[in-house]
C-alpha positions, 0 to 999 in steps of 0.5 A, a space after each residue: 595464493 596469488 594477489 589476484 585470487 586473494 581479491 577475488 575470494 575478498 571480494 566473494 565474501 563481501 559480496 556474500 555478507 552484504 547480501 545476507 545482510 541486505 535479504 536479512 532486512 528486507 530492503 533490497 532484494 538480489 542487492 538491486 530492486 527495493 521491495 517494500 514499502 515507500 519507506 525503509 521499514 518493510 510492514 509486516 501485517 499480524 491478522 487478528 482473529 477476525 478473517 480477511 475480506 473475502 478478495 471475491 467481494 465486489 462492488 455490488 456487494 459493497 454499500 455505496 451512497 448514492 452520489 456518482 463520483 463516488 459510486 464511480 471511485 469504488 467501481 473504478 477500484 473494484 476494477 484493479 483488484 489483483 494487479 500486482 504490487 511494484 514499488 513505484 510502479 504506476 500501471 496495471 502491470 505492477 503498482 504501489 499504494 499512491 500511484 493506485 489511489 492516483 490512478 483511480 481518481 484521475 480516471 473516475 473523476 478526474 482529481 489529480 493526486 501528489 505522487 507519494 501517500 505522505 502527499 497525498 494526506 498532506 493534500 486531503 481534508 483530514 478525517 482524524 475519527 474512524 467513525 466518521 469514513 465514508 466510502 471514496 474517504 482515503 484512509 492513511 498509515 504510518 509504518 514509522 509514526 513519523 511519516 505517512 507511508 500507505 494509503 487506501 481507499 475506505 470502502 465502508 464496513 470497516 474495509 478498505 482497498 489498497 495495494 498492498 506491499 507485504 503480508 498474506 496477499 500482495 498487490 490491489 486487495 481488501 484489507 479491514 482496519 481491524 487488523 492488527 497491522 492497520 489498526 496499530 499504523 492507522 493514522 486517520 482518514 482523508 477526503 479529496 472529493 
C-alpha cells in the first residue's frame, strides 16, 4: 500500500471519528452548521405530566390587558408562530429566540433589543417572582446557570411564545413554564416596556 492510499485511509477515519464525535454531542451537524441553542449546551425539554399548549391558540384566546402596546406585542407574536427556528437566523425564513423577541418589538412598538438573549436580560427591568409576569414581560433561561442562553415572551397563564430550538416542536411555539425543562432553567423575567 502506497503513502498516498495510506493518507487518504488516515484521513477517512479521521474524518469519520470527528463526525460521530461531533453528531454524538449535538453541536455541529455534517461538521459545519451549529444547531442548538446560542450556547454550546444543546436543551433538551423533558415534558411533565401536564400537556403542551395547544399550537392552535391564538391571541383571541389569550387574556390580554387592555393597553395598546401591549395587545400590539402579543398580535405581533401571534403572527410568527410557526416560522422555522435557525441559529442566528434573524427573518421569517428561519429565526432564533432573540432575534424573535427583537423582531416583535422593533415592529409592534418600536423598542429595539440587544442581538443576543444574554443582553437582552441585561437591558430589562428585572421581574425575578414568576407571579408577578404579566403579558409582553420577557421570561429568561439559562441552560448553563451561568449565562442567559433563551428568551420569551410570557403570554399569562403559565404560557409563553418563543422559538424554540429542541424538543417536540422547534421554531416560534408555545411552551408553559411548567415544563420540566423551563422550570428547571427559569431564571426570572424581564420588562422592556
Amino acid at each position: 500500500m502506497g503513502k498516498g492510499n495510506i493518507l487518504v485511509i488516515t484521513m477517512i477515519l479521521f474524518g469519520i471519528t470527528i463526525g460521530q464525535s461531533y453528531g454524538q454531542n449535538g453541536t455541529l451537524s455534517s461538521m459545519f452548521r451549529y444547531v442548538g441553542p446560542e450556547t454550546t449546551h444543546k436543551p433538551k425539554p423533558v415534558f411533565q405530566e401536564e400537556s403542551p399548549v395547544p399550537q392552535q391558540q391564538s391571541a383571541d384566546t389569550i387574556t390580554i390587558p387592555a393597553n395598546p402596546t401591549i395587545q400590539s406585542v402579543i398580535n405581533k407574536a401571534f403572527s410568527l408562530v410557526g416560522i422555522p427556528y435557525l441559529y442566528g437566523g434573524t427573518t421569517t425564513a428561519g429565526i432564533d429566540c432573540s432575534a424573535f423577541v427583537g423582531m416583535v418589538y422593533r415592529e409592534s412598538c418600536a423598542v429595539k433589543l440587544p442581538r443576543t438573549a444574554h443582553d437582552i436580560y441585561g437591558a430589562s427591568k428585572k421581574i425575578p417572582d414568576l407571579n408577578t409576569l404579566h403579558p409582553g414581560d420577557l421570561v429568561f433561561f439559562s441552560a448553563s446557570g451561568k449565562r442567559i442562553s433563551h428568551v420569551g415572551i410570557y403570554l399569562g397563564n403559565n404560557i409563553f411564545i418563543h422559538a424554540a430550538s429542541d424538543g417536540p416542536k422547534t421554531g416560534v411555539i408555545l411552551s408553559r413554564l411548567s415544563e420540566r425543562y423551563w422550570k428547571r432553567t427559569f431564571v426570572g423575567g424581564g420588562s422592556v416596556l
